[in-house]
C-alpha positions in Angstrom: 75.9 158.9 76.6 75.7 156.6 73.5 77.7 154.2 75.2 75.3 153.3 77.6 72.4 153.3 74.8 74.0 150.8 73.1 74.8 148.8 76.2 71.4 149.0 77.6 69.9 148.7 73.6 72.4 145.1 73.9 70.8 143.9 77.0 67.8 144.3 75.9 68.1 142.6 72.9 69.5 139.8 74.9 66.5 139.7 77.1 64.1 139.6 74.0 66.4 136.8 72.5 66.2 134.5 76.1 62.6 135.5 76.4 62.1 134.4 72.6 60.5 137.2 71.5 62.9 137.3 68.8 64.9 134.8 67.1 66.6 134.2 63.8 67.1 136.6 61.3 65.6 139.2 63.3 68.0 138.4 65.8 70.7 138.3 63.6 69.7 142.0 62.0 69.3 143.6 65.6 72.7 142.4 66.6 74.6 143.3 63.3 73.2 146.6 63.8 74.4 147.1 67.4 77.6 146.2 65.9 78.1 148.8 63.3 76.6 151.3 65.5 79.5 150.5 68.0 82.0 150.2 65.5 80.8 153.7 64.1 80.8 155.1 67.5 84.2 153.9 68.2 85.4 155.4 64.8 83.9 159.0 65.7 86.0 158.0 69.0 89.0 157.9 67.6 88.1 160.4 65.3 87.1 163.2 68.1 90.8 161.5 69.7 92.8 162.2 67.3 90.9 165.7 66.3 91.8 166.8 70.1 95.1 166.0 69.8 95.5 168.4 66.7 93.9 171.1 68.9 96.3 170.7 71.7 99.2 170.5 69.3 97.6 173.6 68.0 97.1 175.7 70.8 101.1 174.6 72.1 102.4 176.5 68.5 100.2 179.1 69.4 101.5 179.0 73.7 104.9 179.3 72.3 104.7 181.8 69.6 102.9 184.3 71.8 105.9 183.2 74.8 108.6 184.5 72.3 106.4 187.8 70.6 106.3 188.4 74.5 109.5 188.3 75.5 110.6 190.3 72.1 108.6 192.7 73.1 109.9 193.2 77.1 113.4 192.7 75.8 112.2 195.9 73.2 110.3 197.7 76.2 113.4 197.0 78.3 116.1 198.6 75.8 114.0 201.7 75.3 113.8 202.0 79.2 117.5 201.7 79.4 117.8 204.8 76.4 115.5 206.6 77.7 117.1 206.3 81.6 120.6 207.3 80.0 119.0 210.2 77.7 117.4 211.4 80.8 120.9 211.2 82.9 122.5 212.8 79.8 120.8 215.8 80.1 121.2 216.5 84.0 123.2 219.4 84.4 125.2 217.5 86.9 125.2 214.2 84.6 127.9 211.6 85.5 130.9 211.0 83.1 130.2 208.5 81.1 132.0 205.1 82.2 134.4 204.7 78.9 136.9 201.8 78.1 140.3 203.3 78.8 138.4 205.9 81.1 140.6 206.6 84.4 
């Protein structure tokens, strides 16, 4: 994990700096290093953040356009079930009347 590079990278830097193996500019360099490294890292953070957060707003169009070709498509399957059921009925010799508005 770069993370706990960095962190270790910083403690020992620290320990170099209290054992005085390095001081001054040297110091200084290491250090302003260690801080853009963790201010990059924290950028590709938020950058890898935010690029998930497309993904999952992606995916959810995705989730709920496939939901509603879905349920076209049953609602189609079911309506040629229910022609085909009252084709079928239709054409039984002994057929039932069809029920009718005004039909007694």
């Amino acid at each position: 994990d770069a993370r706990l590079d960095l962190s270790v990278r910083k403690h020992e830097l620290d320990d170099l700096k209290a054992r005085g193996r390095i001081a001054g500019d040297a110091a200084r360099q290491a250090e302003d290093a260690l801080g853009r490294e963790v201010h990059d890292l924290s950028r590709l953070r938020d950058d890898v953040l935010a690029a998930n957060r497309l993904l999952v707003a992606a995916k959810r169009e995705v989730v709920v356009e496939e939901v509603r070709r879905l349920l076209a498509a049953e609602r189609d399957l079911h309506a040629a079930a229910i022609k085909s059921l009252e084709t079928t009925l239709a054409a039984l010799p002994n057929a039932p009347v069809p029920q009718t508005e005004g039909y007694i």
